[in-house]
C-alpha positions in Angstrom: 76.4 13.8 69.9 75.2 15.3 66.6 71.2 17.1 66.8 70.4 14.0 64.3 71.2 10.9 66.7 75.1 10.3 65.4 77.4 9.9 67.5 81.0 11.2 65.3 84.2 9.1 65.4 86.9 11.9 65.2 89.2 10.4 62.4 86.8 7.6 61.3 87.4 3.8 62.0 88.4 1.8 59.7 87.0 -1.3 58.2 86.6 -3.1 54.7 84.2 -0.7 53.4 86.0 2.1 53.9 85.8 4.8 57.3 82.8 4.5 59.6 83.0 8.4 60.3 79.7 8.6 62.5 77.2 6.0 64.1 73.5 6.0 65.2 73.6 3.9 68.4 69.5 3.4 68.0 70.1 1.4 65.1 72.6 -1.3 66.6 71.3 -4.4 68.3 74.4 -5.6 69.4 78.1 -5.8 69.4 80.8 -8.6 69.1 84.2 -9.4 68.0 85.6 -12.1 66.5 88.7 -13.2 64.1 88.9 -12.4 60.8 90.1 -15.4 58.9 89.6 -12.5 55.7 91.9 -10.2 57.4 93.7 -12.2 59.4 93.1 -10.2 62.6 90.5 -9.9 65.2 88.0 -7.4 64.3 84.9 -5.6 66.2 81.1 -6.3 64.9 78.9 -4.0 65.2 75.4 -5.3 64.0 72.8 -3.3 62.7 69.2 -3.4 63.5 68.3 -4.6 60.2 70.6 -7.6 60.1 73.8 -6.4 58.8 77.0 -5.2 60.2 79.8 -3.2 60.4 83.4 -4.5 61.0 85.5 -2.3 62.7 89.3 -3.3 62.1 91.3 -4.0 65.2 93.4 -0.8 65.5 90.5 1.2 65.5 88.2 -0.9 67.9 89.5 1.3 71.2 88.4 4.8 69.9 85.2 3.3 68.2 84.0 1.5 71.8 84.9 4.6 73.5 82.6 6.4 71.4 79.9 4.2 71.9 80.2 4.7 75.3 82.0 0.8 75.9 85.0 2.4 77.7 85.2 -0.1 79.9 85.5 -2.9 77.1 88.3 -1.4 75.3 91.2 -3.6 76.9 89.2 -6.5 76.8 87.4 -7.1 73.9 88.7 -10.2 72.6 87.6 -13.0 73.8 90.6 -15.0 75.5 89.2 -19.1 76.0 91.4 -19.2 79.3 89.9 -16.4 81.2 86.0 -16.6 79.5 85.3 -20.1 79.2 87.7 -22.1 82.0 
């Protein structure tokens, strides 16, 4: 963790606006995934306190949860409608 509350991706994640090289966990309020009918793959939200978001395209979703401290999440991040909803 850098002294002024980032937390650095090492290589940066990648998303439509460019690389996401570092985040400040304070100022998420939460965190979902979802497919991109844009991009045409499933991609991870990250929302912003102040109502906007990040998305995080799928290849980079592992490193970035890991970062986050979402480790545990990182093989099962996409929601599958036969396992989470039956």
């Amino acid at each position: 963790m850098v002294e002024n509350g980032f937390i650095a991706l090492r290589g940066g994640a990648g998303g439509p606006a460019g690389l996401l090289l570092a985040i400040n966990p304070q100022r998420v309020a939460y965190i979902s995934s979802c497919w991109s009918k844009e991009f045409k793959e499933n991609v991870l939200r990250i929302h912003l306190n102040n109502g906007r978001h990040i998305t995080v395209f799928e290849a980079d979703v592992a490193d970035t949860l890991e970062a986050l401290g979402l480790s545990e999440y990182t093989e099962d991040w996409i929601l599958n409608l036969e396992r989470d909803i039956a």
